[in-house]
C-alpha positions as CSV (number, residue, x, y, z in Angstrom):
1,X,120.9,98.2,87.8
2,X,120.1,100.5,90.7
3,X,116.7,101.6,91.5
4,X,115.8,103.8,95.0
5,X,119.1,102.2,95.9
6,X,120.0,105.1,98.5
7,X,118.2,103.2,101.6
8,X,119.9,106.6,103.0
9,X,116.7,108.1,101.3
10,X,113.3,107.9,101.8
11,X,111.7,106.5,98.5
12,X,108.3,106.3,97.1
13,X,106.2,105.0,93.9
14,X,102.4,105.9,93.5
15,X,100.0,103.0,91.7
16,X,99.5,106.0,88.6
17,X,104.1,105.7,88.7
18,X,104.1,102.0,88.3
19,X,106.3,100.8,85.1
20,X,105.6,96.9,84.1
21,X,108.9,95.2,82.9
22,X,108.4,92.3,81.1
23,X,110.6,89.3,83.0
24,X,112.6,86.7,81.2
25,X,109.3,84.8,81.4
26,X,106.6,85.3,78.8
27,X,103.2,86.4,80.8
28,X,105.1,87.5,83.9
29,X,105.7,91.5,84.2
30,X,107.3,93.7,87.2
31,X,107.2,96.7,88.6
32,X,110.6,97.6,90.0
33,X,110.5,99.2,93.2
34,X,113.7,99.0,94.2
35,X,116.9,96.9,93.2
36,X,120.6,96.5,93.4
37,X,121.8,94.0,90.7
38,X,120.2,92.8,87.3
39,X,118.5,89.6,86.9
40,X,119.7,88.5,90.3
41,X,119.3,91.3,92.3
42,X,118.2,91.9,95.7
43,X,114.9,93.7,94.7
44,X,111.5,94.5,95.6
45,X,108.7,94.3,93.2
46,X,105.3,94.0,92.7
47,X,105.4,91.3,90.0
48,X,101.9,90.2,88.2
49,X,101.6,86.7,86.5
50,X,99.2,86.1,83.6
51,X,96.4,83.2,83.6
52,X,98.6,80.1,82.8
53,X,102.1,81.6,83.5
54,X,104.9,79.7,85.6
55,X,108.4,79.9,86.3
56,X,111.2,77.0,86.0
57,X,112.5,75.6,89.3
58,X,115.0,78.2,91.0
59,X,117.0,78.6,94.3
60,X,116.4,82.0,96.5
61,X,119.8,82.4,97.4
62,X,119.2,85.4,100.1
63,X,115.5,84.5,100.5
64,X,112.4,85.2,99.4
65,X,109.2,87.4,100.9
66,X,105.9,87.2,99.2
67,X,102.2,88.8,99.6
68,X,99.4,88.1,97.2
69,X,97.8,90.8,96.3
70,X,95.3,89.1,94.3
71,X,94.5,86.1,91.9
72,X,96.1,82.8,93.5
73,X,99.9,82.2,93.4
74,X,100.8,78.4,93.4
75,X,104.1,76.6,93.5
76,X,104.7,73.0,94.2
77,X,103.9,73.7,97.8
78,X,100.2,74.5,97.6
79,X,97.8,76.9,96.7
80,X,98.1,80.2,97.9
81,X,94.8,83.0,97.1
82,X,95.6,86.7,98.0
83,X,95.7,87.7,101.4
84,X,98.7,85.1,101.8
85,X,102.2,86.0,103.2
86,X,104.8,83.2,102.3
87,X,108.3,83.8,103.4
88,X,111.3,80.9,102.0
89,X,114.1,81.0,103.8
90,X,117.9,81.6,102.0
91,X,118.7,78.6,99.5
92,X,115.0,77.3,99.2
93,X,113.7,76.6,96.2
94,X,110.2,76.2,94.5
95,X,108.7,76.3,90.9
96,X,106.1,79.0,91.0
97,X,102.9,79.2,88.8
98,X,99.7,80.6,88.6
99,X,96.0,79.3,86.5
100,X,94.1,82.2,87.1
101,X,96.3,84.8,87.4
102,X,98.3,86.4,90.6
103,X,100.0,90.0,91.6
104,X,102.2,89.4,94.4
105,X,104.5,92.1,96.1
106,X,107.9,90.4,96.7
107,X,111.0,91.0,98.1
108,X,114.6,88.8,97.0
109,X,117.5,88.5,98.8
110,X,116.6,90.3,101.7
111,X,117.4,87.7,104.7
112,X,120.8,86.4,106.3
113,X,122.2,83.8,105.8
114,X,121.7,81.9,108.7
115,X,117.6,82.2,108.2
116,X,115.6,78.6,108.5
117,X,112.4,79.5,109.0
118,X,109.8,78.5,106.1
119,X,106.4,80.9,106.9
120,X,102.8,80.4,105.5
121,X,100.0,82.6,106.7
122,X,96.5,83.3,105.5
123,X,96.0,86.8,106.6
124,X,92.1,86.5,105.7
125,X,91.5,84.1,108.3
126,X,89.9,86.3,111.4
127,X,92.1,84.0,113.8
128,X,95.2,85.7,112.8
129,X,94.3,89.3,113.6
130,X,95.1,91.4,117.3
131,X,93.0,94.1,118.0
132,X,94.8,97.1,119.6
133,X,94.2,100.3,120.5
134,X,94.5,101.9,117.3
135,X,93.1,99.5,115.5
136,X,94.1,95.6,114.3
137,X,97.6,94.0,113.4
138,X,98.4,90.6,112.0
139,X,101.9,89.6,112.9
140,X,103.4,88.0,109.7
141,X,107.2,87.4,111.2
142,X,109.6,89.1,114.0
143,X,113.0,88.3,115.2
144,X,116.2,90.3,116.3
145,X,116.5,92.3,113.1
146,X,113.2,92.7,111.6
147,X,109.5,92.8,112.0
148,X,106.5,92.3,109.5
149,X,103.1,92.6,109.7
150,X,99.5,93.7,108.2
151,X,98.2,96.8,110.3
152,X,94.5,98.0,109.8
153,X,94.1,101.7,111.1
154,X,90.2,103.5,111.8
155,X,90.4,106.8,110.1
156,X,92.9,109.7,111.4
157,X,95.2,107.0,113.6
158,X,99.0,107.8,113.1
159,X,101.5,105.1,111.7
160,X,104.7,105.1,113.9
161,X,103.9,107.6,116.3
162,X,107.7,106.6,117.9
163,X,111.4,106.7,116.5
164,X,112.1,103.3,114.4
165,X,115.2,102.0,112.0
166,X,113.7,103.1,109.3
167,X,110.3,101.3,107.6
168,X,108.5,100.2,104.0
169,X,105.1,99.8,103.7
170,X,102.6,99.3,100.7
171,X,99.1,100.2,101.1
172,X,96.6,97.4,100.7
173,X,93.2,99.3,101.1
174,X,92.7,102.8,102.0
175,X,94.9,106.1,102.0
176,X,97.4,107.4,104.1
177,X,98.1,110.9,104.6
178,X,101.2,112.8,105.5
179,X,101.0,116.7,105.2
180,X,100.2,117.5,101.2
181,X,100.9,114.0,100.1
182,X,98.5,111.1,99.5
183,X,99.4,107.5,99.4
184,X,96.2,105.8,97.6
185,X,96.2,101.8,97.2
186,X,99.1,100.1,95.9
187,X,101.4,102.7,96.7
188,X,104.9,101.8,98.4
189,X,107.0,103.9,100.8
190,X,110.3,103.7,102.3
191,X,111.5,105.6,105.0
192,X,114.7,105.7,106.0
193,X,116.4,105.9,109.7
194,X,115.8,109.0,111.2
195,X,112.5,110.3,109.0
196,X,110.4,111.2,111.5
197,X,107.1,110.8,109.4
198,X,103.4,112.1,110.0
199,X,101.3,109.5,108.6
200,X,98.0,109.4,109.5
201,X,95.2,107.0,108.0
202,X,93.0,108.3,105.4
203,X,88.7,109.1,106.1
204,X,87.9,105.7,105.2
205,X,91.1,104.0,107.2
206,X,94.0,102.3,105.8
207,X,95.0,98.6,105.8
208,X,98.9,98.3,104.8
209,X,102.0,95.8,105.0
210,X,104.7,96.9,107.1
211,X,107.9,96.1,107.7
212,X,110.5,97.7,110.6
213,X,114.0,97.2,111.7
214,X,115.4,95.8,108.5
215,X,117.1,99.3,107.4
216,X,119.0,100.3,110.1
217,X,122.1,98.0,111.2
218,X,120.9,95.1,110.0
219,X,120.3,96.4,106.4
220,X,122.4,93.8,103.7
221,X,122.9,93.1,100.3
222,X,123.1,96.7,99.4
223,X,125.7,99.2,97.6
224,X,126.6,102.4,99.1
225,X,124.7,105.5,98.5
């Protein structure tokens, strides 16, 4: 299965686009945003649990990136209420589950090999937020290849005002605006290397997740355009 697999090509699905896919699991739908592969695939997805849902134990053979959106996401681990960014490294594995419910936007198979690092961040908690010039950032994870991280922007500030290796980002609160199009909450963008984009936060400003650096010589697990 190949979805927005060109990362040659800038990509983009609006909250009004979204398509639920039922999983193998009863109560546990996805939207697929994009994806190389079938039921193991490296993928992103905003994937949304129902009240009392779970999955069996499983391995993340390439990783696994999560950020709950809303409801709280659980595994044997903890507890984990939206506004959380959990990032297992390659081979980890866990038994996720949910009581209440959870929508989490997640990304499979995305990391090398060689990546230990277990992460666990509550991006609600005041603590974990910079203020800069333009506005605030919590930094989620950063290393040679790749850097993640919740940016708030006040109304009319640019997003990546300089050349980068391409970038995805999903809107958390707020609107961005480039030129004629809109990007309302939930949606998700991808921009490959080389777009020189004009993004500028919406009237009311824009809070999004945004990740750098991962789609330009670093980018694995993919097919060729």
């Amino acid at each position: 299965m190949l979805i927005h697999s060109n990362f040659l090509q800038r990509a983009a699905v609006l909250p009004q686009q979204y398509q639920w896919v039922a999983s193998p699991q009863p109560g546990v739908e996805r939207v697929m945003l994009d994806r190389v592969g079938e039921e193991k695939a490296r993928a992103t997805s905003i994937v949304r649990y129902a009240a009392a849902s779970r999955f069996p134990g499983h391995q993340h053979p390439g990783g696994e990136e999560i950020l709950v959106l809303s409801g709280t996401f659980s595994d044997e681990n903890g507890d984990y209420p939206a506004g959380w960014y959990l990032r297992n490294p390659p081979n980890s594995a866990h038994q996720p589950f949910t009581l209440e419910g959870a929508t989490i936007f997640v990304k499979l198979r995305q990391m090398p090999e060689g990546e230990r690092r277990s992460v666990r961040i509550n991006t609600r908690e005041p603590s974990a937020w910079i203020r800069r010039a333009e506005g605030e950032s919590c930094v989620l994870f950063t290393d040679e290849r790749e850097q993640v991280s919740l940016v708030k922007l006040a109304a009319g500030a640019r997003l990546l005002g300089q050349f980068i290796e391409g970038a995805e980002l999903q809107v958390l609160e707020g609107r961005l605006n480039e030129a004629a199009h809109e990007y309302e909450q939930g949606s998700w963008l991808r921009l490959p290397p080389g777009d020189h984009p004009q993004l500028v936060a919406g009237s009311q400003g824009v809070t999004l997740y945004l990740k750098t650096g991962h789609l330009g010589k670093y980018l694995t697990g993919v097919v060729s355009p």
